[in-house]
C-alpha positions in Angstrom: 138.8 193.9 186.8 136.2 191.6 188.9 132.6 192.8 188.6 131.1 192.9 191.9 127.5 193.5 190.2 125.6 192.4 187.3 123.1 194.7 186.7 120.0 193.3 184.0 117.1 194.7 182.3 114.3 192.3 181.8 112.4 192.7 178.7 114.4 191.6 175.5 117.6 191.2 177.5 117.4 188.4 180.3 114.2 187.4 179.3 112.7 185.8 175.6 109.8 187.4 173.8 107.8 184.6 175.7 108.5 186.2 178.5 110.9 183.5 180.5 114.2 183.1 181.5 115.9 180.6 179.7 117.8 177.7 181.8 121.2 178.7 180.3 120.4 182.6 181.9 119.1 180.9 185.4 122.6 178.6 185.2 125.0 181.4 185.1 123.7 183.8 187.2 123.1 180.9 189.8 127.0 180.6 189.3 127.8 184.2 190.0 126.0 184.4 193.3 127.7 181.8 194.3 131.1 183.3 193.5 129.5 186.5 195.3 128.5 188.7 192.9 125.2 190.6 193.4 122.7 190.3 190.6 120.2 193.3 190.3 117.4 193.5 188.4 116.5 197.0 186.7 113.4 197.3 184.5 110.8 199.6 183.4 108.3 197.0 184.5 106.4 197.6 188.0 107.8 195.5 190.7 104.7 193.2 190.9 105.3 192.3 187.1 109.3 191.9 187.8 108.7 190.0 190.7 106.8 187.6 189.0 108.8 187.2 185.8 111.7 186.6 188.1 110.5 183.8 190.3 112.9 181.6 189.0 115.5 183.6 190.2 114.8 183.3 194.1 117.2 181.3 195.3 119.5 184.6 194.1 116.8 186.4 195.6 117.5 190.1 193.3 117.3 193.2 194.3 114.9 195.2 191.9 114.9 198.5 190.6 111.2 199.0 189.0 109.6 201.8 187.2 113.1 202.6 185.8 114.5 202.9 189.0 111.4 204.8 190.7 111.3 202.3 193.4 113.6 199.7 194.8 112.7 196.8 196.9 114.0 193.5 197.6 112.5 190.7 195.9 112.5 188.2 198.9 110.6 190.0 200.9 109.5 193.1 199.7 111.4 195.6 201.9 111.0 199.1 200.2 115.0 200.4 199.9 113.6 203.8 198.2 111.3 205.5 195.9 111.4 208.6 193.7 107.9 210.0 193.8 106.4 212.1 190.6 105.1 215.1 192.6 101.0 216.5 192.3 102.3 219.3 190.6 104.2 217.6 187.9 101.9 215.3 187.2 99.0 218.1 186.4 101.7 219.8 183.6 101.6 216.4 182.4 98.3 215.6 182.0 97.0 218.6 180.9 99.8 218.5 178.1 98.7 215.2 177.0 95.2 215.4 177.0 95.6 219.2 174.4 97.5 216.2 172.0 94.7 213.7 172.1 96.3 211.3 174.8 95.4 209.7 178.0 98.0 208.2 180.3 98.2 205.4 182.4 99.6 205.8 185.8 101.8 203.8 187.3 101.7 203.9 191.6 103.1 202.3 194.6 100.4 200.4 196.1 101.7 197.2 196.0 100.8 196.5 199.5 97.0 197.1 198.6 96.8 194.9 195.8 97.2 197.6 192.8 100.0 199.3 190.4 97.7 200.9 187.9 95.5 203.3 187.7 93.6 204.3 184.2 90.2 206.7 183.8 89.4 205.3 180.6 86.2 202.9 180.8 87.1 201.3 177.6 90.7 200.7 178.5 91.7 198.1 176.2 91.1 200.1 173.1 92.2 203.5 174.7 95.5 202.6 176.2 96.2 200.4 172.5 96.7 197.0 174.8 98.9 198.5 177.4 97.0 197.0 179.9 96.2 193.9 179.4 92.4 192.2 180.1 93.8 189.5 182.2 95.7 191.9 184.8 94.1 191.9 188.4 96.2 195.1 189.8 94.4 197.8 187.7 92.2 200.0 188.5 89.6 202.2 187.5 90.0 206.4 188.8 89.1 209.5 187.9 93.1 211.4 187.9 91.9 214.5 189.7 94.9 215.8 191.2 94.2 216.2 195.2 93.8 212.4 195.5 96.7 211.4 193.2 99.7 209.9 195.8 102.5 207.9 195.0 103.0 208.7 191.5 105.9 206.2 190.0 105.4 207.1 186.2 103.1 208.3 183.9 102.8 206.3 180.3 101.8 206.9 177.1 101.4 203.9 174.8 101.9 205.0 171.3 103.4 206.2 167.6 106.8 206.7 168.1 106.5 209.8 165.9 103.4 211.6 168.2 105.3 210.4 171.4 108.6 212.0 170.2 107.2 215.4 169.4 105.6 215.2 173.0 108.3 214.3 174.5 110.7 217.3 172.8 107.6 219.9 173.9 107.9 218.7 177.8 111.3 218.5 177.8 111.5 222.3 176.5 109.3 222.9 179.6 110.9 220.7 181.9 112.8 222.8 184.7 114.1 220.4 186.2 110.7 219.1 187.6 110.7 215.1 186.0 113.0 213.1 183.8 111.2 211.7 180.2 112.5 208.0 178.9 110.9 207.1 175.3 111.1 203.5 175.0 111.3 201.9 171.2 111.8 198.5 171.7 108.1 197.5 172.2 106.3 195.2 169.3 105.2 198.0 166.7 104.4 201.5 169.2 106.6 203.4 171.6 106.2 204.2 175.2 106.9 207.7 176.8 107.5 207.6 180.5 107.5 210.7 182.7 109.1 209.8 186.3 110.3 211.8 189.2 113.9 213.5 187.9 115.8 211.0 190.2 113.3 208.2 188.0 116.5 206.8 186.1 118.2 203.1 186.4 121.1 204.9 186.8 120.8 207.3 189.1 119.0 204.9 191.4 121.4 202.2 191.3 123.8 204.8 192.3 122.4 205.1 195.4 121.9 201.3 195.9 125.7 200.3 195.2 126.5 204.0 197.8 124.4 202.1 200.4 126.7 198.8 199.9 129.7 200.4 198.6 129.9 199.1 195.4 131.8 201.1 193.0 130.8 202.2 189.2 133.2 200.5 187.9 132.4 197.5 189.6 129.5 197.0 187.4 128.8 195.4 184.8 125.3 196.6 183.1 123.1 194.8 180.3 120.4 196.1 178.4 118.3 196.3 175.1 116.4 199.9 174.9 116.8 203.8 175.7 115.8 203.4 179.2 118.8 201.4 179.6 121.4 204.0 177.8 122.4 205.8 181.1 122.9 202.6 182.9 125.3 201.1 179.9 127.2 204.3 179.6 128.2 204.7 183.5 128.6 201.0 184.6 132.1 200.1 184.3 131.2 197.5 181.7 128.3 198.7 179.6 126.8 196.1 176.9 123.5 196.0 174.3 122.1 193.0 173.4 122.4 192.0 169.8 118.5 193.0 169.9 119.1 196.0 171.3 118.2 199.6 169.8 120.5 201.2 167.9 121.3 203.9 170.3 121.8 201.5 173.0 124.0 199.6 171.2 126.1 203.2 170.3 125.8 203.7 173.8 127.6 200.4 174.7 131.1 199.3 175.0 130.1 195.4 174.0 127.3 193.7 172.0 126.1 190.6 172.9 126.7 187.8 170.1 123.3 186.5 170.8 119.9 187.9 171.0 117.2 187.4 174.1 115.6 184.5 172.2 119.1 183.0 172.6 120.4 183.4 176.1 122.4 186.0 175.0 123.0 186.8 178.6 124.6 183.4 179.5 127.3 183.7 176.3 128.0 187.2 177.0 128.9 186.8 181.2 130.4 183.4 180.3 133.1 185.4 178.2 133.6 187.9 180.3 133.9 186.2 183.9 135.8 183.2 181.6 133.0 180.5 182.7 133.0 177.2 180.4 
């Protein structure tokens, strides 16, 4: 079988806890374009953020799925593909639910046009929201989250014990008809982040409509990834793999493990085995 897709996570997959892309990653994806395979980039990171981490990428020029697929655009110029919206509705259950257990989400939206991605209502942000949003970011911003004036919701995030975020997340799920998905992330320094999205918010389910739209077939692709968020995505492409670094449920979930982690372009060793590039 030829992959005609590559399909990446960012964040402890292509890139190294310092945040780059290695020159053996950039080297062999480089390759693959050239042979014609498509690279996409899926991540739980907003667009602005992936954009940026991939500039080195732009002669490939990716097409990214952010916000765990809640939005896709293309990275060259920023044409908006599709978006999965969390609705007004949703987003009060979810509030309201976290705010009873002591917790105050950030807000992920698609503003990207007018300069912002964030929205938080706590003043002293850096010590409510535990370092998720870090001092130095220009694209958040300060607003009360009064329902009425809340529009394109991308995902809701809470930042914290694994434990507290799990038993949250198993209470909204019990309530959950069908109304928003829930991804709890582990693989993040020592906390956990919950993620409520739109119930189409999935890597998986929107790459599905991506490859549709170019008539790409599941098994066609060839997915890698480190973390829960990416479990759907490895289980469904038609070559699924976990980084060595990877959770252990991603890895269960996979059909190959890297032999090297992020920190060692395990990306370049695992496509060079498997498209047979020296």
């Amino acid at each position: 079988m030829k992959y005609k897709m590559v399909v990446l996570d960012l964040d402890g997959t292509l890139l190294d806890d310092e945040k780059q892309i290695s020159e053996k990653n950039i080297r062999i994806l480089n390759e693959l374009h050239k042979s014609g395979v498509i690279i996409t980039i899926a991540t739980g990171r907003n667009y602005y953020m992936a954009k940026g981490l991939t500039d080195k990428l732009k002669n490939i020029s990716p097409v990214i799925l952010a916000n765990n697929g809640a939005i896709i655009r293309r990275s060259h110029n920023d044409e908006l593909l599709r978006k999965n919206y969390l609705d007004a509705a949703a987003f009060k259950k979810i509030y309201d639910a976290g705010i009873k257990r002591g917790l105050n989400p950030v807000v992920h939206v698609d503003e990207y046009k007018n300069g912002y991605d964030l929205i938080y209502e706590r003043e002293n942000y850096e010590e409510a929201y535990l370092g998720y949003i870090k001092k130095d970011y220009p694209r958040a911003r300060l607003k009360k989250f009064e329902t009425d004036s809340l529009k394109n919701i991308l995902a809701v995030c809470y930042f914290d014990e694994y434990s507290k975020l799990s038993d949250f997340s198993l209470e909204m799920m019990e309530l959950n008809k069908g109304e928003y998905n829930t991804i709890c992330n582990r693989n993040i320094s020592q906390r956990a982040l919950l993620e409520f999205l739109h119930n189409e918010g999935c890597k998986w389910k929107a790459l599905q409509k991506y490859v549709n739209d170019i008539n790409i077939r599941n098994d066609e692709i060839l997915a890698i990834g480190d973390d829960n968020n990416d479990i759907e995505l490895i289980l469904n492409a038609g070559l699924g793999i976990a980084m060595k670094n990877g959770t252990e449920e991603c890895k269960n979930a996979s059909k190959l493990i890297s032999k090297y982690d992020n920190n060692n372009s395990g990306v370049y060793y695992v496509l060079s085995e498997v498209f047979e590039i020296k």
